[in-house]
N, C-alpha and C positions, 0 to 999 in steps of 0.2 A: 695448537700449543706452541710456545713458542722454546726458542732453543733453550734461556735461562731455563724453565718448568721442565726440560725435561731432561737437564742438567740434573735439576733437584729431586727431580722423584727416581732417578737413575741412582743418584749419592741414595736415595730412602732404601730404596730396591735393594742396593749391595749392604747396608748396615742390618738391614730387615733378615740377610741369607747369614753374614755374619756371627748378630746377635744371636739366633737361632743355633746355628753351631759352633758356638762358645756354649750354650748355655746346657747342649748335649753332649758338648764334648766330643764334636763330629769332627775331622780332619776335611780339609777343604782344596781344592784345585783350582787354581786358575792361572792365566797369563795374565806377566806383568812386563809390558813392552811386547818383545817378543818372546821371553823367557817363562816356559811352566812352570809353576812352582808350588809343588805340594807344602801346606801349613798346619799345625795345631795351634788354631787362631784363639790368642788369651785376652785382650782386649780392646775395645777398640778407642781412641784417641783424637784432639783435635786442637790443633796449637794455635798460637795468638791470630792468627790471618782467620782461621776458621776453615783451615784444609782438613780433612779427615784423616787417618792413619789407621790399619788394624796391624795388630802389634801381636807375633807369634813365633813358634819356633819349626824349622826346616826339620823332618827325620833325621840330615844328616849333618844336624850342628846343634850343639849344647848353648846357643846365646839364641837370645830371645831380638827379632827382628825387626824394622819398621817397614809398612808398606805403605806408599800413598796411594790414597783412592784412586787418585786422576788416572794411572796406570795401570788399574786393575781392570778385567774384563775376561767375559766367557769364568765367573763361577761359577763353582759344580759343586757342591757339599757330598764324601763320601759317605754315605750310610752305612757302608760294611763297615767302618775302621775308625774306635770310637779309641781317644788317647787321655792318658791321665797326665795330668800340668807339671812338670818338671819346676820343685822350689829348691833353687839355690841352698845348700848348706852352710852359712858363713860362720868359719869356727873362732868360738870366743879366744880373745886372746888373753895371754899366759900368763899369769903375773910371780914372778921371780921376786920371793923375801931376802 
């Protein structure tokens, strides 16, 4: 196989672990560079070049994040630790007669 193929069935591999834990609502691990990073992974993305992104939020932060594939590696989907999707509040605004 050559290195393109397994480029692309590696991008399939991590959307395939992904989709699966978005779609259970499973919390995920992996390194990205050198850095761990636990996620409640909400969707995944892919912009005009055709890069992948999975797009989530850290336990310890209220904004919702981008990750590119290319730096992602060693996923683990946590089965014990299942999260419910954090939706913004955006309060109507006020209107003064």
């Amino acid at each position: 196989m050559s290195s393109a193929g397994i480029i692309k069935k590696e991008k399939y591999m991590k959307s395939e672990i992904f989709y699966n834990a978005i779609k259970q609502r499973r919390r995920v691990r992996f390194y990205y560079g050198l850095t761990e990073i636990i996620l409640d992974p909400y969707f995944i993305g892919m912009d005009r070049s055709g890069k992948k992104f999975i797009y989530g939020k850290t336990p310890s932060s209220m904004e919702v994040e981008k990750f590119s594939y290319e730096r992602i590696a060693n996923i683990k989907v946590l089965n014990n630790i299942r999260f419910s999707p954090v939706i913004p509040i955006i309060p109507f605004p006020t209107y003064v007669n």
